[in-house]
C-alpha positions in Angstrom: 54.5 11.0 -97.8 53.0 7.4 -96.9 50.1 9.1 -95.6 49.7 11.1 -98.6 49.9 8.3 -100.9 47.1 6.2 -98.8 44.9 9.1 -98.8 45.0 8.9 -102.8 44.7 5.1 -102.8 41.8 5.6 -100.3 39.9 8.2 -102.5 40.8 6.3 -105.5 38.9 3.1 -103.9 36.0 5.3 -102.7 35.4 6.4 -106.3 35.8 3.3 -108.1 35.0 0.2 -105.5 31.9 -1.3 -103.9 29.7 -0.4 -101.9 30.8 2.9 -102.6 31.1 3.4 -106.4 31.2 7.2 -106.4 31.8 6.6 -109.9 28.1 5.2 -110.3 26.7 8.0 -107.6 25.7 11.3 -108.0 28.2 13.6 -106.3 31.0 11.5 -107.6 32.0 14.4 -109.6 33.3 16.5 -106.5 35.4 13.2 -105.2 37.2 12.9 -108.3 37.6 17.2 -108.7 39.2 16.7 -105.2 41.3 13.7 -105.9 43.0 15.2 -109.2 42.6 18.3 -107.9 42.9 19.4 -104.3 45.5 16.0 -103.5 47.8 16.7 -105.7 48.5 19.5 -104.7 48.4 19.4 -100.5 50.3 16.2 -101.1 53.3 18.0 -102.8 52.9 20.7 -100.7 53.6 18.4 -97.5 55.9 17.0 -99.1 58.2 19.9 -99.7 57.4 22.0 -96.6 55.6 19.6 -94.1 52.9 21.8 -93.3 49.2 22.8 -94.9 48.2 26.4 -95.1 45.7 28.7 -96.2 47.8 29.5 -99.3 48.4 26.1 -100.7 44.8 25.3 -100.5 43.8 28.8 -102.5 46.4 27.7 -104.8 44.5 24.5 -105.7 41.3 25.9 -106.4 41.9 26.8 -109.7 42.9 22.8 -110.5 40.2 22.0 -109.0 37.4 24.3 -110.8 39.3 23.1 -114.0 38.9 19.1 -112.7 35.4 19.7 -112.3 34.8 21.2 -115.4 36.6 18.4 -117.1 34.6 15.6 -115.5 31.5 17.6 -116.1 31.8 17.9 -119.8 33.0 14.6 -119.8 29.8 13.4 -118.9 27.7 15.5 -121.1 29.3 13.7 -123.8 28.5 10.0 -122.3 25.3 10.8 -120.5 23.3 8.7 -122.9 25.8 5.4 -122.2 25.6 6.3 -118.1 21.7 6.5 -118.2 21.9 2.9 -119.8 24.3 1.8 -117.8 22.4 2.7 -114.7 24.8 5.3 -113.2 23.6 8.4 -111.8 26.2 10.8 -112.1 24.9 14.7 -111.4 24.4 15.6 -115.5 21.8 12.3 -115.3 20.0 13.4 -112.1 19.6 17.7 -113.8 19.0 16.9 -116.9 21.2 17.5 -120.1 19.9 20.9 -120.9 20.1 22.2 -117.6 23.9 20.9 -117.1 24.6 22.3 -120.3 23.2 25.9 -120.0 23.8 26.9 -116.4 26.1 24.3 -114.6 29.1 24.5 -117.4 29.0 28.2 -117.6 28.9 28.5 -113.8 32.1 26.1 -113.7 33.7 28.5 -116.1 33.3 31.7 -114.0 34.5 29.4 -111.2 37.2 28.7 -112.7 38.4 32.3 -112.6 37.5 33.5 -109.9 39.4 30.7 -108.3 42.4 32.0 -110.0 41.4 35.7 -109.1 41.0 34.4 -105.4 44.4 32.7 -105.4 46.1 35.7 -106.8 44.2 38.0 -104.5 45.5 36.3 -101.4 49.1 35.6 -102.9 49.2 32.6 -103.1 49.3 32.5 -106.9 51.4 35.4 -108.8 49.0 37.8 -111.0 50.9 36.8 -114.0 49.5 33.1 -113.4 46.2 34.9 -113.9 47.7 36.3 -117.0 47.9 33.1 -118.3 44.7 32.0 -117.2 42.9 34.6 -119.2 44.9 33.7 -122.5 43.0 30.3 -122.1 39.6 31.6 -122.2 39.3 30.7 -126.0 38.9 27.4 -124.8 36.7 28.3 -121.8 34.4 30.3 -124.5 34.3 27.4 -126.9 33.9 24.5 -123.8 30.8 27.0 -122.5 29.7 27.5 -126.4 29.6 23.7 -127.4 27.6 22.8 -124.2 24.9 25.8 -124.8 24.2 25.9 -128.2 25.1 21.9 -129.2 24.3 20.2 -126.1 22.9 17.1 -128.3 26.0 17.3 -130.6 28.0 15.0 -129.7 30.9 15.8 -132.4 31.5 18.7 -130.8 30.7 18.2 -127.0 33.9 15.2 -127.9 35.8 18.4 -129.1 34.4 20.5 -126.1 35.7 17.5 -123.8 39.4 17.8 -125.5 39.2 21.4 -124.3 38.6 20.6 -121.0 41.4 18.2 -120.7 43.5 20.3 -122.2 42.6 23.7 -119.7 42.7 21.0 -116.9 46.2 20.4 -118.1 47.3 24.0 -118.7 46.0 25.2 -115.2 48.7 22.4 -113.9 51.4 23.8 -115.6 50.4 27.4 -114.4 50.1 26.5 -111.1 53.3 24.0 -110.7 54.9 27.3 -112.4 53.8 29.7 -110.5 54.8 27.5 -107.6 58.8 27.8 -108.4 58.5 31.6 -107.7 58.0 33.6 -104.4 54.9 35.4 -103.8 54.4 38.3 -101.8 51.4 39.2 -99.5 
């Protein structure tokens, strides 16, 4: 558990501290995905059973597809303050349209075929897939704000809410899930 909890402070430090600043940097977005996403989970996971495997870290993809997606729409909707500010965060360095229009929807299919994965190697229950699909409302209206309103920033604000909100959902799914037995 101590070792857990320093790896967390240590990530959080890397994003946010100099020289590092993975917050200012582009590829700043995966450390952040992997800090909310991936250490969450492994860190309960040792927790409880003492021991990393294969399925725990299928079972965190999902969390960590809907991180990413998260942090990427966030920064669609404060590109223009981070270009000012001088931080070069990945939607800065490809350009607004292209973030919009390809990386967001590709996030999106990631984000079920991480589930899809998971379920396929048992390490999350088919029904958590279920669940997953009843989201993709949001998904559609996250991929459809970015496409067709890129520059509107009313709704990529909305668009952003969605994220959070998936990002929070897939939590629940997965700590769910978690609580019942899977078989291979």
């Amino acid at each position: 558990m101590i070792v857990y909890g320093l790896a967390v402070l240590f990530v959080g430090a890397l994003y946010v501290l100099p020289p590092f600043e993975f917050c200012r940097r582009v590829g700043g977005e995966v450390v952040l995905a992997d800090a909310m996403g991936l250490m969450p989970v492994l860190g309960a996971y040792i927790v409880q059973a003492g021991d990393l495997t294969r399925t725990v870290h299928l079972a965190s993809g999902p969390i960590v597809v809907a991180t990413a997606l998260w942090v990427w729409v966030d920064e669609l909707a404060t590109r223009i303050d981070d270009v000012r500010s001088g931080r070069k965060t990945m939607v800065v360095l490809l350009g607004p349209s292209f973030s919009a229009r390809f990386i967001t929807p590709a996030l999106a299919i990631a984000f079920y075929a991480a589930f899809f994965l998971a379920a396929y190697a048992s390490s999350v229950p088919w029904w958590g897939v279920l669940f997953a699909v009843l989201l993709s409302g949001s998904v559609r209206a996250i991929v459809v704000a970015s496409w067709m309103e890129s520059d509107n920033l009313p709704r990529i604000i909305e668009a952003r809410k969605k994220a959070f909100v998936l990002h929070f959902v897939t939590c629940l799914i997965i700590a769910v899930t978690s609580l019942t037995a899977t078989r291979g």
